[in-house]
C-alpha positions in Angstrom: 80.8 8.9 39.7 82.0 6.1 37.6 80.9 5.7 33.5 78.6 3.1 34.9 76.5 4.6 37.0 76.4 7.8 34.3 74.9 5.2 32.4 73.0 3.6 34.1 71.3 7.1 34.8 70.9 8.4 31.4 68.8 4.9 30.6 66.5 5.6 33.2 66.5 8.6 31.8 65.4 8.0 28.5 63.0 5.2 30.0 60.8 7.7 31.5 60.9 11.1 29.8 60.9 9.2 26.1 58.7 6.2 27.1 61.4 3.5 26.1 62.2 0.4 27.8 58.9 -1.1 30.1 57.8 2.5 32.0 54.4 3.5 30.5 53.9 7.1 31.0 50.9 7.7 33.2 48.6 11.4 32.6 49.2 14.0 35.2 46.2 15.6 34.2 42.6 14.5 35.5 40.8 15.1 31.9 43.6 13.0 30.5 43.5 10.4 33.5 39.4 10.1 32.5 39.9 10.1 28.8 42.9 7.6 29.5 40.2 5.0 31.6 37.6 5.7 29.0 39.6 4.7 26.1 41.0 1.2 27.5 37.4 0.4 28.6 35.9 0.9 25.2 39.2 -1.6 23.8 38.6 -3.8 27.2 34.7 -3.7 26.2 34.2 -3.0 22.6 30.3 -1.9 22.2 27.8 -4.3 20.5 27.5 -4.1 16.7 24.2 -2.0 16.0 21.4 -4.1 14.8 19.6 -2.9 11.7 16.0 -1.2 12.0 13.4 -4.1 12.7 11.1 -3.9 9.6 7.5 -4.1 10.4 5.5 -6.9 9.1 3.1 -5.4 7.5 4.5 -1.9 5.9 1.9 -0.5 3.7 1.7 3.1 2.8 -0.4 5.5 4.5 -3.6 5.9 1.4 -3.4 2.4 1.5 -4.0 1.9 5.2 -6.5 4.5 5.5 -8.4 3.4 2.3 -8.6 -0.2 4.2 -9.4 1.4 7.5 -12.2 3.3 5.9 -13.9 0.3 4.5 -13.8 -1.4 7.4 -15.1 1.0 9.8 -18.1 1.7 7.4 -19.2 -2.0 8.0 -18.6 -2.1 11.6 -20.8 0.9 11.7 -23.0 -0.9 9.9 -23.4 -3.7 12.0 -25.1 -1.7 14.6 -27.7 -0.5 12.4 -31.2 -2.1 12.1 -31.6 -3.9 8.5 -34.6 -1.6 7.9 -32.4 1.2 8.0 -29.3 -1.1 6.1 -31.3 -1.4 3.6 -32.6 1.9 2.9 -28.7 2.9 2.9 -28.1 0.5 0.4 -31.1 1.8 -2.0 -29.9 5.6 -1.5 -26.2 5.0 -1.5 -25.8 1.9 -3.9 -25.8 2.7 -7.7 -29.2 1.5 -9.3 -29.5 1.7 -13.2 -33.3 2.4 -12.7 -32.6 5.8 -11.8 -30.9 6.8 -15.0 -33.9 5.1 -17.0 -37.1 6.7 -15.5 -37.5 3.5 -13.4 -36.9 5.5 -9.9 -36.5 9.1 -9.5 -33.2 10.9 -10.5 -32.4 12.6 -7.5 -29.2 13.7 -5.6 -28.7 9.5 -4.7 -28.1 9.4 -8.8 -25.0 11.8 -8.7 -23.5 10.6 -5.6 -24.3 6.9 -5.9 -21.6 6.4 -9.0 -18.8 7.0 -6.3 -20.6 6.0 -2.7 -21.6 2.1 -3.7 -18.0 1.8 -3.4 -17.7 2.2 0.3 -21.0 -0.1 1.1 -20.0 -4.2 1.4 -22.7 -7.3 1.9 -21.1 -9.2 3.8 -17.2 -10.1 5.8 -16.2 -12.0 3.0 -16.9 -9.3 0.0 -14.8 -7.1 2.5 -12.1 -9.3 3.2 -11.7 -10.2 -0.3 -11.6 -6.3 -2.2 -9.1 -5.1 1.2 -6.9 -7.4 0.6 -6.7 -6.8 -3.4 -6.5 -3.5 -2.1 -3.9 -3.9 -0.1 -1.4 -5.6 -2.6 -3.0 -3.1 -5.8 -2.5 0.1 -4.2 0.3 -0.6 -2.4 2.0 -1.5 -5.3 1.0 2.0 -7.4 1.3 4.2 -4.0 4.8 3.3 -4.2 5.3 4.5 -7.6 2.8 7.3 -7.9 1.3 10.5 -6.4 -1.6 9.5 -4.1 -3.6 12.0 -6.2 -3.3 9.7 -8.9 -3.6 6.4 -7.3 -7.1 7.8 -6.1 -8.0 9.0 -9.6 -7.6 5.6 -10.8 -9.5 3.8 -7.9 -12.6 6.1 -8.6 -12.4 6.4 -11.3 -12.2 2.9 -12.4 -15.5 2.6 -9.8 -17.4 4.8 -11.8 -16.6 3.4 -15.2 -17.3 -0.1 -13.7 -20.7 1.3 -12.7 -22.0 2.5 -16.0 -20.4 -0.8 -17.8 -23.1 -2.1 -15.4 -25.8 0.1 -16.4 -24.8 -0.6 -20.0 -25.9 -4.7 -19.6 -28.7 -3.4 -16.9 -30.1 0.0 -17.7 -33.4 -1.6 -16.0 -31.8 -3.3 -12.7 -33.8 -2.2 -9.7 -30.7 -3.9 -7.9 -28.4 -1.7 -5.7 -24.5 -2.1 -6.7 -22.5 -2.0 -4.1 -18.7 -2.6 -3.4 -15.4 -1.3 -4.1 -14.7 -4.2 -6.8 -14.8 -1.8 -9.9 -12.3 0.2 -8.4 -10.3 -2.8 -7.1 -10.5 -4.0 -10.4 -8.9 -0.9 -12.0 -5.7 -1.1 -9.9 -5.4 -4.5 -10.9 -5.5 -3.2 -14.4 -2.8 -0.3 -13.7 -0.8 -3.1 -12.5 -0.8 -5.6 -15.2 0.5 -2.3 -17.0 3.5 -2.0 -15.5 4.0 -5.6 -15.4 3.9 -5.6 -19.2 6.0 -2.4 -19.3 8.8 -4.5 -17.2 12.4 -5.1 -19.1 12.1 -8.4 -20.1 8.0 -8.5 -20.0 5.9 -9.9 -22.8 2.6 -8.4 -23.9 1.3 -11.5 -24.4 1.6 -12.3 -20.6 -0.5 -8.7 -20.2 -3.1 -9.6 -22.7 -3.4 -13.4 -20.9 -4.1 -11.8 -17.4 -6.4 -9.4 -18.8 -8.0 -12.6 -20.3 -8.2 -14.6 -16.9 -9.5 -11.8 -15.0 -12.5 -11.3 -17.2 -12.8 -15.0 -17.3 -12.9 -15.4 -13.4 -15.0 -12.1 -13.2 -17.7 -14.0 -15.4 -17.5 -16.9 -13.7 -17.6 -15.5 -10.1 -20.6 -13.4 -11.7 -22.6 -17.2 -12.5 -22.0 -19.0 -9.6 -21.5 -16.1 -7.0 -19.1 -16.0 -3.5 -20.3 -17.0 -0.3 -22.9 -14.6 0.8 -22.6 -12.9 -2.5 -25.3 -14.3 -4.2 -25.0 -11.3 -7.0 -21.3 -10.2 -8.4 -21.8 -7.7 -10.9 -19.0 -9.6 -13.3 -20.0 -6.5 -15.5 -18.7 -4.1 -12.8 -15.3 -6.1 -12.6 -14.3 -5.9 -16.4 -15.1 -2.1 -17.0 -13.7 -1.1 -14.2 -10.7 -2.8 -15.2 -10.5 -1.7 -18.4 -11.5 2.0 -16.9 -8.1 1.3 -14.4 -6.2 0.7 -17.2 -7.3 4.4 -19.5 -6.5 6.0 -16.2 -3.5 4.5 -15.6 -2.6 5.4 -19.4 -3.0 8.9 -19.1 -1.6 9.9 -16.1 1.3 7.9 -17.0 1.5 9.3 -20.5 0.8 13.0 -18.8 3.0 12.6 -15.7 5.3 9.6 -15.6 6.5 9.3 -19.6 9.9 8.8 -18.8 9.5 6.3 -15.9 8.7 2.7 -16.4 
């Protein structure tokens, strides 16, 4: 055999066993051969970049929902319900002053009536208009509180605006009804932690606390829609109640959180 051809042979050689030259070296194996076709179809046909989560439009936390839901279903209810019977609701479940003065009788409506007027609405608009304070108030606070303590605030903001009620009515045959006390309050908690903000400036805090009492008054002379009534008095203690609440708990529970 010449040098040539010894040469010739030992290229080829190398060509296949080492993978030189233009010879690609092919699996024997059948779990290689599949993870061999597998591999060049993922470079051939790189997958689609994932697309991040869709967000839901409206993403409000779960006491904020159900707070919502809960008002609303007590007025569908209610539209099913003859107005003789409405109104006897109202009178046994709305807060009336009288019963605290020896006007009416203090009975087991008196202790309950400080928390159920807030769960009673006249009319679409006086819903429509405390559920969607709620749902920018509360969702706000939910996502920076315990739910415990969002609650505490909303009731007891409701109660406080109550009695502020009482206080310019003790004589008022008139049922109170509506979560606007409470609505109020988490107002209140929020201009708070606005103030509180790096940056913020009391005297922004002090002029929203101004123009809420100023529309609550006004909306108290002139009245909404089919809301002849606002109890303006209502609005501004249980703001003011919002914002003692809010205090404390943040004092108690949240000192080192702004």
């Amino acid at each position: 055999m010449s040098d040539n051809s010894k040469k010739n042979g030992s290229d080829k050689d190398r060509g296949e066993e080492g993978g030189g030259g233009n010879v690609t070296k092919f699996p024997s194996d059948v779990r290689d051969r599949q993870q061999y076709y597998k591999e060049k179809q993922l470079k051939d046909n790189p997958p689609p970049e994932e697309k991040p989560p869709h967000e839901p439009m409206f993403n409000f936390p779960p006491l904020t929902k159900m707070t919502v839901v809960a008002l609303f279903a007590v007025h569908v209810v209610f539209l099913f319900v003859p107005d003789q019977i409405k109104m006897a609701v109202y009178v046994s479940l709305g807060f009336i002053p009288a019963r605290y003065t020896g006007g009416m009788d203090f009975d087991i409506y008196a202790v309950l009536s400080p928390l159920t007027h807030m769960g009673l609405h006249v009319g679409w608009l006086h819903l429509f208009v405390n559920s969607g304070m709620i749902l920018v108030f509360m969702t706000i606070l939910e996502r920076i509180m315990d739910k415990s303590h969002v609650l505490i605030i909303f009731f007891v903001a409701g109660i406080i605006g109550a009695f502020t009620h009482f206080a310019f009515y003790p004589d008022s045959f008139g049922p109170l009804i509506g979560a606007s006390g409470g609505v109020s309050g988490l107002f209140g908690a929020v201009i708070v932690i606005m103030g509180n903000q790096p940056g913020a400036s009391r005297r922004q805090m002090y002029l929203l606390i101004g123009i809420w009492v100023a529309i609550s008054v006004l909306f108290g002379t002139v009245g909404m829609g089919d809301v002849e009534n606002i109890a303006w008095t209502a609005h501004i203690g249980g703001m003011f109640g919002g914002i003692g609440a809010f205090a404390y708990l943040r004092k108690k529970y949240y000192k080192y959180k702004e």
